[in-house]
N, C-alpha and C positions, 0 to 999 in steps of 0.2 A: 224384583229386578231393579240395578240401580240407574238412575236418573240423570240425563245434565239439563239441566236448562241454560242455553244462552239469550240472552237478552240482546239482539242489534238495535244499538241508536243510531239515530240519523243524526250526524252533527247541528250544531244549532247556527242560527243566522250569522252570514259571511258579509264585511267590510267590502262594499262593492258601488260604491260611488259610480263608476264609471258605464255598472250595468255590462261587464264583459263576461263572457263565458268562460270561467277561469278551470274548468276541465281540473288538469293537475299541474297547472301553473304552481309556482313557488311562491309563499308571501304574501297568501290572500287568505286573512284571519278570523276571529270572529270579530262581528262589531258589537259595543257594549250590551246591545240588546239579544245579542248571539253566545254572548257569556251568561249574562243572565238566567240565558233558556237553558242553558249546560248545568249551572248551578242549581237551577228547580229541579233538573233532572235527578241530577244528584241527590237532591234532599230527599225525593221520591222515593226512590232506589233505598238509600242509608234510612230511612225513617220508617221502614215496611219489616217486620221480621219476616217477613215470606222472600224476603229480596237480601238481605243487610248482611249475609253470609257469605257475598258472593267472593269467588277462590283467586281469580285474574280478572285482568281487565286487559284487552289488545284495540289495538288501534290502527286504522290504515296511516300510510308513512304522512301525507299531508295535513300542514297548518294546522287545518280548521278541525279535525280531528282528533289530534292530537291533543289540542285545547281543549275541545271538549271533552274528551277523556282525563285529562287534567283536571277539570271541575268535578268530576266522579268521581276519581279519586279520591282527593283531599275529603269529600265528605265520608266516602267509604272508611277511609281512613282514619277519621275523628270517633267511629265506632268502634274501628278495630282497637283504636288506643284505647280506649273505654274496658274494652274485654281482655287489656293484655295480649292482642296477637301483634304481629311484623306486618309495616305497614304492606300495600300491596304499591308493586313496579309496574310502570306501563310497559308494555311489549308491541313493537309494529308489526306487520304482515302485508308483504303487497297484493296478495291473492283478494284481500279486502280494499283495495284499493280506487278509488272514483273510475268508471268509465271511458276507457278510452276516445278522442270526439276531434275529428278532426275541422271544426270549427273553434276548438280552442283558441282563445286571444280575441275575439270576434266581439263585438257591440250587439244586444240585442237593442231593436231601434232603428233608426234612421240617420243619414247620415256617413263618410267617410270610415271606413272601416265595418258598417253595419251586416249583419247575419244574410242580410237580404236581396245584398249586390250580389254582382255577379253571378247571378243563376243559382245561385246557390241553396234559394226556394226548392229550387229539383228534389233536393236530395231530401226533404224533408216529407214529400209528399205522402210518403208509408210511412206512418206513424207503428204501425204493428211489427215493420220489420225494418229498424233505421238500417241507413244505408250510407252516415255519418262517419260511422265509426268501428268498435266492438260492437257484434252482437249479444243480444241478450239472452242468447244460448250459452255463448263463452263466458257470458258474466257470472250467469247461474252454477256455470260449470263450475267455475274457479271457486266461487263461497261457499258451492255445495261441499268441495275437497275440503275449503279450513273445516268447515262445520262439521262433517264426520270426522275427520282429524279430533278436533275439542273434543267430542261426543266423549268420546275414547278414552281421551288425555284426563278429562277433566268428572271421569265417572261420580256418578253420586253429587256431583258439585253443581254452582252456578258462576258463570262468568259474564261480562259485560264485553262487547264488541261494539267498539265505533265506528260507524261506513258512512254511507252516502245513499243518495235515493237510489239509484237505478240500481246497485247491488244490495240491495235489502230487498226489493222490491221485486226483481227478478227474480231472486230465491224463492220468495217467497210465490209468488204466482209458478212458478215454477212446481211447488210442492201442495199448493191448494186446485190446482189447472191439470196437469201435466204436462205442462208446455211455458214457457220464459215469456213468450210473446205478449205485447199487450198496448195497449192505447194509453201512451202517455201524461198524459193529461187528467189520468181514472185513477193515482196511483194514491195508496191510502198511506200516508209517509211522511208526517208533517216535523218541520226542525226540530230535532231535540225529541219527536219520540221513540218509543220504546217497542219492538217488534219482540215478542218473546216467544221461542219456540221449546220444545222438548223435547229430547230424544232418549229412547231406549240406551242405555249407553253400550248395551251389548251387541245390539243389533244394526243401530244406529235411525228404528225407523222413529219413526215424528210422532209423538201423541199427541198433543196439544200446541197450537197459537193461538196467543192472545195479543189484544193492542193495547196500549196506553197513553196518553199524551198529555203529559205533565208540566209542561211550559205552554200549554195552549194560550194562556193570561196571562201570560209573561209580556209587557212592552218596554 
């Protein structure tokens, strides 16, 4: 039977000075040590024959993602030149897209603008079930669509997927659990790595995940 394996990265460390919750804010990048983490990624990925085949690469619409995927690229890339193939194009998708959080714009901290005024502690108290934003039923929902989507598209193949914590994360608990839910703070999802799943590409069910984290020593 054939095979896709998608690979979702979490993008690597974001330019945030300010410490705001930049949600899907516009214009919030990586910062040097955020590139770095995209680049190890990369090398990871492109330096593995079990990986270095991969067919596409998509990316949620935002910045920091997009960049990251850019650093995969290019390395992916320098293989494919190697073997004679067409480099590979980034593709967006908003279904992959950060979380919706209506704390967006917000200071974590203390201080004039902070997460913490105005009551707004309340909303955080169920960590299992925010009350923020998008739920992490909807979010699982929407990645689980692109994901059998790819399964599909992309049979026999491997692709690379750029996201964000809460929608790799939800998926994923989602298809180890039965259920999206989960205590924030427990999530196994660190910048820049690699969540790899596999699906039956005819079926679409899941054989295998595995984790990797290949910018962990990246500074």
């Amino acid at each position: 039977m054939p095979r896709t394996t998608i690979h979702f990265v979490r993008h690597g460390k974001v330019h945030n000075p300010d410490h705001l919750l930049y949600e899907r804010l516009p214009d919030f990048h990586l910062s040097d040590r955020g590139l770095r983490m995209a680049q190890a990624t990369g090398a990871y990925l492109a330096s593995n024959p079990a990986t270095n085949t991969i067919a596409a690469v998509y990316s949620s619409p935002l910045d920091r993602t997009r960049e990251t995927a850019g650093a995969i690229i290019d390395a992916l890339n320098r293989v494919r030149a190697d073997r004679g193939e067409q480099p590979l194009q980034l593709v967006t998708d908003e279904r992959i897209i950060e979380a919706s959080n209506e704390f967006r714009g917000k200071r974590i901290g203390h201080g004039e603008g902070a997460l913490w005024r105005n009551g707004n502690w309340r909303l955080i108290m169920n960590l299992w079930k925010p009350s923020w934003g998008e739920t992490y039923r909807s979010i699982a929902a929407r990645v689980g669509a692109f994901a059998q989507e790819k399964a599909r598209q992309h049979a026999g193949q491997q692709i690379v997927v750029v996201s964000h914590e809460s929608p790799i994360w939800s998926y994923r608990h989602q298809l180890e659990t039965g259920h999206p839910e989960h205590w924030m703070f427990l999530r196994h999802t660190a910048l820049a790595s690699v969540t790899s799943i596999t699906y039956d590409s005819d079926t679409g069910d899941v054989t295998d995940i595995t984790y990797a984290d290949p910018a962990a020593d990246v500074q």
